[in-house]
Structure formats: C-alpha cells, structure tokens
N, C-alpha and C positions, 0 to 999 in steps of 0.2 A: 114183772110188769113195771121195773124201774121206779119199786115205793120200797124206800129204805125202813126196814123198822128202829122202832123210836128205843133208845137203851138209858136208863136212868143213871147218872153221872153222880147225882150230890144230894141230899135229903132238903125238903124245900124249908124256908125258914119257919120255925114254932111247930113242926110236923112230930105226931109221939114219934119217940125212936122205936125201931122195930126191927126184927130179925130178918124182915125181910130187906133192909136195904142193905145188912152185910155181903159185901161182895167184893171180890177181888177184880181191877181192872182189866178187859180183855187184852191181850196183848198181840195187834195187829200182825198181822203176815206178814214176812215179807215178800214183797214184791220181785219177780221174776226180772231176769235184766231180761232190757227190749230183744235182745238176740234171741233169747231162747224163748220170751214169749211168740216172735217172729216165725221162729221154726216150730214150733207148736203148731202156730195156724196155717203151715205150709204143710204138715202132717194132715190135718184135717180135711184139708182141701183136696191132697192125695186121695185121702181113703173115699170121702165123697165124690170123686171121680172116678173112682174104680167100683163104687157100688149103683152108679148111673147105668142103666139097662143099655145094650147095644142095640141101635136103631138096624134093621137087617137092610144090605144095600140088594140094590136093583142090578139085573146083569151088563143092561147099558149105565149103569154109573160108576166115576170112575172110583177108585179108595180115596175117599179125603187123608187128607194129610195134615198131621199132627197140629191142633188148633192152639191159638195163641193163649187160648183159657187153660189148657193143661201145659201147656210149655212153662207157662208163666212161674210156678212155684220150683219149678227146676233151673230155670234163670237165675230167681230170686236168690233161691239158695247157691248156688254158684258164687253171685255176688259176697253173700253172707263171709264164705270158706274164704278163710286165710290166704295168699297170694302167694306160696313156696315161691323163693329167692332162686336166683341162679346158681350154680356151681361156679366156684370161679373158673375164670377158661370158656366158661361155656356161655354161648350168646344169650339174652334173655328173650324169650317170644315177642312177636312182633305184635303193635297193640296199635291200630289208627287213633282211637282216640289217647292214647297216653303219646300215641309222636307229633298229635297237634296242639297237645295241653304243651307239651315240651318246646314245640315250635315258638308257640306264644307268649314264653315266659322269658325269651333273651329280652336282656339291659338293651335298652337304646344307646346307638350312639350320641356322645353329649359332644359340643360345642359352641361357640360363639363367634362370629367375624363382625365386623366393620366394616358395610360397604358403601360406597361412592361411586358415582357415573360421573364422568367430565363430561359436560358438555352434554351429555344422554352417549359419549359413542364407545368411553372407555371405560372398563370397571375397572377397580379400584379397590384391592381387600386387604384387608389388615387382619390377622388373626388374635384374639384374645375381646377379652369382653369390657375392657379398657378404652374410651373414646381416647382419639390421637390427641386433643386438647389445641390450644393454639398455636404450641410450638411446633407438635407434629404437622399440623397443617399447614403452617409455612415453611416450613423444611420441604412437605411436600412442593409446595408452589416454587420452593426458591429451584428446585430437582427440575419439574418441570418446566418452570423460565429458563436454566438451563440448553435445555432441548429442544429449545424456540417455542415452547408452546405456552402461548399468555393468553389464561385463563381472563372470564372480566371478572369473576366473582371467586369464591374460595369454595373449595367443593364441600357439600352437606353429605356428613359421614351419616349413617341407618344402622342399628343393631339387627343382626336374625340371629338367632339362638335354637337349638335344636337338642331337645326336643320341644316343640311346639307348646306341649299339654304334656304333664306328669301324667305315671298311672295308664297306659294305654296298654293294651297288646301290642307285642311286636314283633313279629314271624320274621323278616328281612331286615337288621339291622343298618346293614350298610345302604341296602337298595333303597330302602324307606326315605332315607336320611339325603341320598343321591336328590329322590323324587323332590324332596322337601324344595329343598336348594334350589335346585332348579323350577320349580315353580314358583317361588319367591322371587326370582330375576325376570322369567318371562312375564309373570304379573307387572311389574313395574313398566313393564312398555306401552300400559294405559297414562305411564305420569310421562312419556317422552322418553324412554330411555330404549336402544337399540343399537345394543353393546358392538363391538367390532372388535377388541382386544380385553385382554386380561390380564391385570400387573397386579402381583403378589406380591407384596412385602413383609418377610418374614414368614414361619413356617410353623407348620401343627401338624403333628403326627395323626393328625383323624382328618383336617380335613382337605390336607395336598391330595391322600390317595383319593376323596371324593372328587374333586377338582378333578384328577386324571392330569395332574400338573407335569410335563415334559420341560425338554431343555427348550421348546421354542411354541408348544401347544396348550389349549384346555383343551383335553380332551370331553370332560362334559358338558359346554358349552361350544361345540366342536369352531374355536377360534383361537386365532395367536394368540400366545401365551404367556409371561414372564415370572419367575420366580427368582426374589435375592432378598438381601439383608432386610430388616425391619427399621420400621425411620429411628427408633431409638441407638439401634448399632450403626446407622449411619451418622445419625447427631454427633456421635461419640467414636470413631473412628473413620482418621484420615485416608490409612488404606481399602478401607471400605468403597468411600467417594472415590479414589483413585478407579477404582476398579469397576465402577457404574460408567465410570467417563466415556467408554469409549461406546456403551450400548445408548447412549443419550442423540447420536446422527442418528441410527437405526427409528428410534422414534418421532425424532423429526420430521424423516421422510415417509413415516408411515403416517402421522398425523395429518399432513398435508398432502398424502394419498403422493407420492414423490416428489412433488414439485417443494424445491425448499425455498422459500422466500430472500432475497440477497444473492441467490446463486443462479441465478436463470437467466435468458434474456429478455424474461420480459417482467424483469422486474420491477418495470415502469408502473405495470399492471395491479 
C-alpha cells in the first residue's frame, strides 16, 4: 500500500533502558544494477504474455501480426546485449542511424577572408582573418591606379568567418561551407554590390578549392577570376610587382568593359 514501517533507530532521551531496544542495525540490500533490474522486468513481462489466454480468430480474419507490446521486451533486450566488434577484415554491419550520427559529427570547415566590392562590381578577397590596414589598402589602390582604375574612395574591407556558430551538426563539410560563402556575397546585393570579377590575393588551402579558383575563373561564383600574390608579398617583393605588370591592361579593359580611356578616338568623350 506504499506505508513504509516505522523501525526504531535510538532510545528517546530519559527513556529506562531496556532489552528491548538492543538491537543490531539492519544492514540494507544491496541494490540491483539497473541492467539486471531492467531484465528482470522484461522476464516478467515475457511470462505475463505467455500466460494471456489466446483470443480464437475468425476464418475471415487474417493472423495479426506480432504486436508492438510483445515485440517491445525483445527490442529492449537487444538493445541491453553488448554490440560484438568486428573481426578485423571483416566489414562491420550496416546501422542507418549509427551512419547519420557519423555523418553529423565531421569538424566544420574553418576559415576567414576579407572581402571588398569596388565600386559594387568587383570582389576583392584577401584570405586570413587579419584586416589589410592602411598600408595594405593603399598598396591596393596604388595596384589599381596602376591599371587606370581610380577608385573615388578606398574600399571597405568586411570579415566572414566560417563557421558561422560553434557547436552545429555538420553532414557536408565542404558543401556547407560552399553554401555559406555564397550566400553571404548574394546577400550583399541588397547593399549595391553585383560582382562581375573575382581577384584573389593570396592563398588558403580551404578556401581556393571553395572558390573553384582557376587560372582565369570562380568557379563558384560562375565569374572571371584572378588568383596571385598576397599585398604583403607584393609590398615586399619586386619580382612580384614585375610580374602583376603585364595582367594590370587585362584589367583595364575589363574595367571599362574594353574601351580604354587615352586610347580611342573618341577620347574627347
């Protein structure tokens, strides 16, 4: 009836002593681990479904088929039994939910770039999670003056870092990481920006292959492309800049859609 009896522990104070309160303390049971208590009551449950009278079927009905209330302790127990390991050599059974716990537990890809839009039409990435500062940004501008293209202001570099939020599942590493990226440029076409080329400076091993960076593509931004030195190896090497020189017309006349300013006739215009 869940009424525990009451067991006398200590003699109350000023009480005569008496023979009855000698007694030695009970010394509790121990307690069953939860496993074998668990299997206990899946034994129970056995023998009270085996001692349930059989309902007689009708000859239009068809046999039911094994109900989830007797399945269940055969489940259970299943569950309970130790996992035998594989032999080596030998493949380990195929399990959907242990290949989508697996799925879920790859490391995110991790990086950072530095991006810019000139003007809203060209991107501009820098990899590492370092702002270019004001040196790099004039180096940029002095590259691009260069190349005939005068900027009226200096471009405002943006962090994106990826992963977004610690802590997430992540099934598709790299797809994920593709998605991110790219949604973070298309977004930006709310603030004015509506890329036309892609100049890389400098290089990361995680995120050229997102990019899909070629000798003259992005492939994940399906537009022209540029990948070379980083403004720091250019700041600090002369062969460097020798060797940007000659792709700096190439951007001129992409800039100005081929008409190059000085060179036309109707430069009057």
């Amino acid at each position: 009836m869940g009424l525990t009896a009451w067991v006398p522990r200590y003699r109350l104070p000023n009480a005569r002593e008496s023979a009855a309160c000698d007694w030695s303390p009970a010394t509790p049971e121990p307690d069953a681990a939860p496993a074998q208590r668990l299997h206990e009551l899946l034994d129970e449950a056995e023998r009270a479904a085996q001692r349930r009278p059989a309902v007689p079927l009708r000859e239009s009905e068809p046999a039911p088929s094994v109900s989830s209330e007797a399945a269940a302790p055969g489940r259970t127990r299943q569950l309970l039994e130790p996992t035998p390991m594989a032999n080596e050599g030998e493949a380990a059974p195929s399990v959907p939910v242990r290949d989508a716990v697996t799925q879920a537990s790859h490391e995110p890809l991790r990086f950072t770039v530095q991006i810019a839009c000139l003007e809203g039409r060209w991107l501009v990435l820098l990899p590492g999670d370092r702002h270019p500062g004001a040196v790099g940004v004039r180096l940029l501008g002095s590259i691009l003056a260069a190349a005939g293209i005068d900027l009226p202001e200096a471009p405002t570099f943006e962090a994106f870092g990826w992963p977004l939020e610690e802590g997430l599942s992540v099934v598709e590493p790299q797809e994920e990481a593709r998605q991110g990226l790219q949604a973070f440029i298309e977004g930006a076409e709310r603030r004015g920006w509506s890329p036309e080329r892609v100049l890389l400076f400098g290089h990361d091993d995680t995120l050229v292959p997102l990019l899909g960076m070629t000798e003259e593509r992005c492939t994940l931004l399906d537009l022209p492309g540029w990948q070379g030195p980083s403004l720091d190896e250019l700041a600090a090497s002369a062969d460097a800049k020798r060797a940007l020189w000659p792709r700096l017309a190439g951007w001129r006349e992409a800039w100005y859609g081929q008409f190059v300013p000085g060179h036309g006739e109707d430069e009057h215009d």
